[in-house]
C-alpha positions as CSV (number, residue, x, y, z in Angstrom):
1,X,9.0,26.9,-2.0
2,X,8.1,27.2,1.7
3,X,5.8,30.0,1.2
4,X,4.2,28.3,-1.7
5,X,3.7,25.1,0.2
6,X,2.0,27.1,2.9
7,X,0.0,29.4,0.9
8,X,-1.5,26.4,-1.2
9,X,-0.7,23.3,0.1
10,X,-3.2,21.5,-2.1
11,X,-1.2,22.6,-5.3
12,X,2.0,22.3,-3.6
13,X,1.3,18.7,-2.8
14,X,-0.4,18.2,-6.4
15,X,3.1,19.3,-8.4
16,X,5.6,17.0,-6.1
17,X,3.2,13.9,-6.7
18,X,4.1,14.5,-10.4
19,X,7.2,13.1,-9.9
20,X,6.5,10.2,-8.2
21,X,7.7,7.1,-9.8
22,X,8.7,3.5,-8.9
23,X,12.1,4.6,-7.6
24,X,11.5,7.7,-6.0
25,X,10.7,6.4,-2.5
26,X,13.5,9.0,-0.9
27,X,11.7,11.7,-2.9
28,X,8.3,11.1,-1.4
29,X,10.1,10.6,1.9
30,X,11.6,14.3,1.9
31,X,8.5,15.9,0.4
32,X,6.1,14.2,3.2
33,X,8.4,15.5,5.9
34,X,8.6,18.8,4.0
35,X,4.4,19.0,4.0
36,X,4.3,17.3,7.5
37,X,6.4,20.3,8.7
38,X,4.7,23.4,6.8
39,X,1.2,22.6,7.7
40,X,-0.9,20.7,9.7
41,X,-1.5,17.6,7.2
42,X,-5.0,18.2,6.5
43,X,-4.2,17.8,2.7
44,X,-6.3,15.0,1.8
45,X,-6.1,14.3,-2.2
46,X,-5.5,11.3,-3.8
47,X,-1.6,13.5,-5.1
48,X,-0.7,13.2,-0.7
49,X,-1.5,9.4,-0.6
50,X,0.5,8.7,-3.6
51,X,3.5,11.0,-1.7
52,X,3.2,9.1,1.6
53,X,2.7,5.5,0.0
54,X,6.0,6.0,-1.9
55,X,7.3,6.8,1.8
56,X,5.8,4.3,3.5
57,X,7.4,2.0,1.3
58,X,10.8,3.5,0.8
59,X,10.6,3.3,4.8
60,X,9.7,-0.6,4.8
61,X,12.4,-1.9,2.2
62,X,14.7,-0.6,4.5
63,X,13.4,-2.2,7.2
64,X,12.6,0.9,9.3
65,X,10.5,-0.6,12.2
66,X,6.5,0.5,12.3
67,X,7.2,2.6,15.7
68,X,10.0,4.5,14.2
69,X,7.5,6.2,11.5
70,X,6.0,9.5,12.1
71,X,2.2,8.9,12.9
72,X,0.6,10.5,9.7
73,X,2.6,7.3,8.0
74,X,1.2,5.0,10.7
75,X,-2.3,6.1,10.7
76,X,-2.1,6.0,6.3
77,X,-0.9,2.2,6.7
78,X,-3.2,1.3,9.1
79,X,-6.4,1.9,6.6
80,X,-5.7,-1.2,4.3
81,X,-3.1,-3.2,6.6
82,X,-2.5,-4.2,10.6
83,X,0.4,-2.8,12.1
84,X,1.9,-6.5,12.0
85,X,2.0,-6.4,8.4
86,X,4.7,-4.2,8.1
């Protein structure tokens, strides 16, 4: 799966986001880390939001401070909301 992530991230990204559901914060979680660390995160589709949203939430219901998250979560967040709403 590594090689197809870094051969065609765009599609790679496109058939995790699939999956993405109301309770698969985790998931998105692992598969953001898994993109973040393949390629240089310049995968900008509406399927990579969806991924990181799902993480950015997981992250908050646990109560995972704002300067704990990796900055690709941080700069996503900080389009729609201030760092001191999280």
């Amino acid at each position: 799966m590594i090689h197809f992530a870094q051969r065609d991230p765009i599609a790679y990204v496109e058939m995790l986001a699939a999956h993405v559901s109301d309770d698969s914060g985790a998931f998105c979680l692992g598969t953001s880390e898994t993109v973040a660390s393949v390629h240089r995160l310049d995968v900008s589709t509406p399927a990579w939001d969806r991924i990181v949203d799902g993480a950015i939430e997981y992250l908050r219901d646990r109560g995972i401070p704002y300067d704990k998250t990796k900055p690709y979560m941080r700069v996503r967040w900080t389009l729609n909301h201030s760092q001191e709403e999280w």
